[in-house]
N, C-alpha and C positions, 0 to 999 in steps of 0.2 A: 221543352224536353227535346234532346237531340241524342237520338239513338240510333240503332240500325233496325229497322224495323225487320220482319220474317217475309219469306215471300212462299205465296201459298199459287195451285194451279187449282183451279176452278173446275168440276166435271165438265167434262166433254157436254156440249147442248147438242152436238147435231147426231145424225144418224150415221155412224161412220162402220162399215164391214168388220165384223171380229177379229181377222186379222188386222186391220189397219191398228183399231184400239188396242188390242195384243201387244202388238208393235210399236207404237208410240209410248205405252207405258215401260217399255223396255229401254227406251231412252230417257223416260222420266228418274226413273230408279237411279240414275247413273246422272242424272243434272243435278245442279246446285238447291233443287226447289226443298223447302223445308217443310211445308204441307201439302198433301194432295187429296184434295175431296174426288171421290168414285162413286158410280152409280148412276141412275134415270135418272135426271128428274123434270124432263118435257112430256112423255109421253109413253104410256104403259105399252103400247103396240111394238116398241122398242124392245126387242127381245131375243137378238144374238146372242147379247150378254144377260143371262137368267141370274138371280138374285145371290147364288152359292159360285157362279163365277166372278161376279164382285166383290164376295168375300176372298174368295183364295187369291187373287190379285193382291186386293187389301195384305193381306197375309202376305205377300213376296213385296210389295214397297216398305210394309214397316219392317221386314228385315233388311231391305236397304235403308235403313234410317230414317225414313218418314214417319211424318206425323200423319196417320189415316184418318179423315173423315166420311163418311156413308152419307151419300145426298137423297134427299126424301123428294116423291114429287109435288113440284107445286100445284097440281089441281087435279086434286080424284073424283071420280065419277062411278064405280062400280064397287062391289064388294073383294072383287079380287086383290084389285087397287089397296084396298083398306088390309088385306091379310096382308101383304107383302109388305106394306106400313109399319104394321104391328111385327112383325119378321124383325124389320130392321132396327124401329126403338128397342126392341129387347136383346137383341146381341147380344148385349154384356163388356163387348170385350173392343168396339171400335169408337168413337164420339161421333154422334149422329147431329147431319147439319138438319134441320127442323125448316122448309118452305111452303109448310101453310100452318092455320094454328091446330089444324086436329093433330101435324105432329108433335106443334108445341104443347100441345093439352099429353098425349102418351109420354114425350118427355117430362111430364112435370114431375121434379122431387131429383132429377138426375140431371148431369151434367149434358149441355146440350150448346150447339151455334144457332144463330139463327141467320134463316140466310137473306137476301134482300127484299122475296118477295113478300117476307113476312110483314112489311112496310113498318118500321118502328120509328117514326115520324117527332118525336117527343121524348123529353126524359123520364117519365110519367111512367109513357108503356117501358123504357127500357128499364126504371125500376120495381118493375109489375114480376118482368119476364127474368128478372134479376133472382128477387122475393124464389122463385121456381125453378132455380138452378141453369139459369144463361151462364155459361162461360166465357161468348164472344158474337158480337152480332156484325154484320154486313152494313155498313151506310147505304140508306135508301140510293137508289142510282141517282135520281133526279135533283136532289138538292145542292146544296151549294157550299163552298169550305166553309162560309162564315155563319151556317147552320152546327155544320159539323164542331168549330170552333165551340159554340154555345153547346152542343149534346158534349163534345170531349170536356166541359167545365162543371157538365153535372152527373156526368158517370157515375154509375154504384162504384165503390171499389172491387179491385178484384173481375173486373168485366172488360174483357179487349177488345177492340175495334180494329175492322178488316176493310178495307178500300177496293172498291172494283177498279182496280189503275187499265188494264187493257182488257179489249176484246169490243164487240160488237153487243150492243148493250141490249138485255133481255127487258123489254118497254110492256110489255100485256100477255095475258093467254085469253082463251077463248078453248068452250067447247068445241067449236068447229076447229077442223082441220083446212087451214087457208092454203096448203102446198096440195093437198087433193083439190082443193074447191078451184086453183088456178088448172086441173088435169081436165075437170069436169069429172072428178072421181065422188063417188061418196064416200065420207070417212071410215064407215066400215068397212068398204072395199078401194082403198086407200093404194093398194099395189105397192105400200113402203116409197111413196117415191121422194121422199125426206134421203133414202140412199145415193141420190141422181145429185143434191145440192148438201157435196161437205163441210159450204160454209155458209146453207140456207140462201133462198131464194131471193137475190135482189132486187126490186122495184124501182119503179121510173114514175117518176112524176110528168103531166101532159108537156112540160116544157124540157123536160130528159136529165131533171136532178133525180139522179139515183136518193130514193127518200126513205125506202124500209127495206126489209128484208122478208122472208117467210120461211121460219121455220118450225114448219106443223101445224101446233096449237098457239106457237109461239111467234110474236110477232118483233122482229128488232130492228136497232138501228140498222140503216144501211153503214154509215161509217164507223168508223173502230174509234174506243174510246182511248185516249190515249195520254196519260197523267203524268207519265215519268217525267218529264220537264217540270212540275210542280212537287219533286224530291225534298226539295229544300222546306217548303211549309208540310209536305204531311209530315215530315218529320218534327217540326215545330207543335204540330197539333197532336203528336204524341201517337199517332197514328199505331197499333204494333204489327198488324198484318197489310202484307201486299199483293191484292190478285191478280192472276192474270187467267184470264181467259180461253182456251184453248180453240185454234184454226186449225186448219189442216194443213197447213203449208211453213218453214221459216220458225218452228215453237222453237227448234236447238237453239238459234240463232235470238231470236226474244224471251228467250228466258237468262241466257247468258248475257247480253244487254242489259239487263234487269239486273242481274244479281252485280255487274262492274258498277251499276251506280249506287245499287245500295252502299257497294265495299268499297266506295270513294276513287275505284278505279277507272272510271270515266263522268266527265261531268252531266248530269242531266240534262243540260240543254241539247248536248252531242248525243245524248243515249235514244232523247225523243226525234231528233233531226233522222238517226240512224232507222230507225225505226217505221219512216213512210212509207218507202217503197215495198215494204213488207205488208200492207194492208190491201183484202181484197178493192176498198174503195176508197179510201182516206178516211181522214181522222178527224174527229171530232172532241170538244172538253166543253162545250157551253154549260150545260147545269153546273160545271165544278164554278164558273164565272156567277151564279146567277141571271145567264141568258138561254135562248131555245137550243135545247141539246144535241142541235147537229151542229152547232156553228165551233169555228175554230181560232181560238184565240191562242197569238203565242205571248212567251213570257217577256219577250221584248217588248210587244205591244204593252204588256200590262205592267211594266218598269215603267214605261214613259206616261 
């Protein structure tokens, strides 16, 4: 299959000031992007933007032509957590991305995404979560095309697949809050300092490889995952959505890179080449290889 596949922007992960987010979706509205998921979904304490400011946002991208999706959080812990859950599967009127399964259990019967951390590992679960109204699910980060190859050969019908192509890859949560635990904060008294690090905290290894990142609950790569150089096979794998991840710095600039190589106006190898200096630490594509997912394999290397 050789199409154009959609390119979708990924909720914000990090903690970024109301205006900044304001702001940035104001240039979203006006970019090439054809999906945008909105909303928390790291950490309830995140709270500039309250649940009916995500809605009216949603409301002003899809009269700029997007396609709106609602991001659920991946790991609740309180009752509150669970109302605003239950808030958001019932809309009505937006498609709610589904990242853990109690959202997936409130979706069931309606159309729904599901997003990566719901880990859907097998075709098995993906025609489980089919059977209950999956519209489009997220490839686990960690696997590898020629997994992917094997799930895009036994797909339900009618169920899309979306690629995390960039961004700094969301690898675990945890109850504890690891950006206070580095303050000496406790998580309840937390001071927000997820505000201090827009593109999460990055880590050193004893020998000074920058190795993860911290953000919050959440813990990530330190390097950016960076796929557009493998244009040519997601395409072949049928691949229909393409995400990208949102940073704080360079999105105008990476998303319009993206959208010249979907539309054949610059080649991928140049759109990925284009694209290093724009990453808070470099890049990374191991698991897409089938190796440890910080390492960086180019397409040249994997030609020869």
């Amino acid at each position: 299959m050789d199409r154009r596949p959609r390119l979708s922007l990924g909720p914000v992960l990090y903690y970024w000031p109301r205006e900044q987010l304001l702001a940035f979706y104001e240039q979203v509205a006006a970019s090439p992007v054809d999906i945008v998921y909105l909303g928390e979904s790291v950490c309830s304490k995140r709270t500039l933007m309250r649940t009916d400011d995500w809605f009216d946002l949603a409301a002003r991208l899809q009269a700029a032509g997007k396609e709106v999706v609602i991001s659920t959080l991946a790991l609740l812990e309180a009752e509150s957590e669970l109302k605003r859950l239950k808030r958001i599967c019932d809309n009505g009127e937006y498609l709610v991305e589904a990242n853990d399964m109690g959202a997936v259990q409130l979706m069931r019967d309606k159309t729904f995404v599901a997003g990566h951390s719901v880990n859907i590992y097998n075709d098995r679960t993906l025609a489980l979560l089919a059977r209950q109204g999956l519209k489009r699910w997220v490839f686990p980060l960690e696997l590898s095309h020629q997994t992917l190859a094997d799930m895009q050969a036994a797909r339900p019908p009618g169920v899309e697949t979306e690629l995390f192509a960039y961004g700094r890859l969301p690898l675990a949560y945890s109850a504890r809050c690891f950006t206070a635990r580095a303050h000496n904060l406790p998580k309840d008294d937390c001071q927000y300092r997820c505000l201090d690090y827009p593109d999460g905290l990055t880590l050193s290894a004893q020998d000074d490889t920058r190795f993860l990142a911290l953000n919050g609950i959440q813990t990530q790569s330190a390097h950016t995952c960076n796929l557009l150089g493998e244009l040519d096979r997601i395409r072949e794998l049928g691949v229909e959505v393409v995400r990208i991840s949102p940073q704080s710095h360079h999105m105008e600039r990476i998303i319009e890179t993206f959208h010249k190589c979907l539309d054949g106006e610059m080649a991928p190898a140049a759109g990925h080449a284009s694209l290093e200096p724009l990453m808070p630490v470099g890049s990374c594509n191991g698991y897409w290889h089938g190796e440890a997912g910080m390492m960086s394999q180019s397409q040249a290397a994997i030609e020869g």
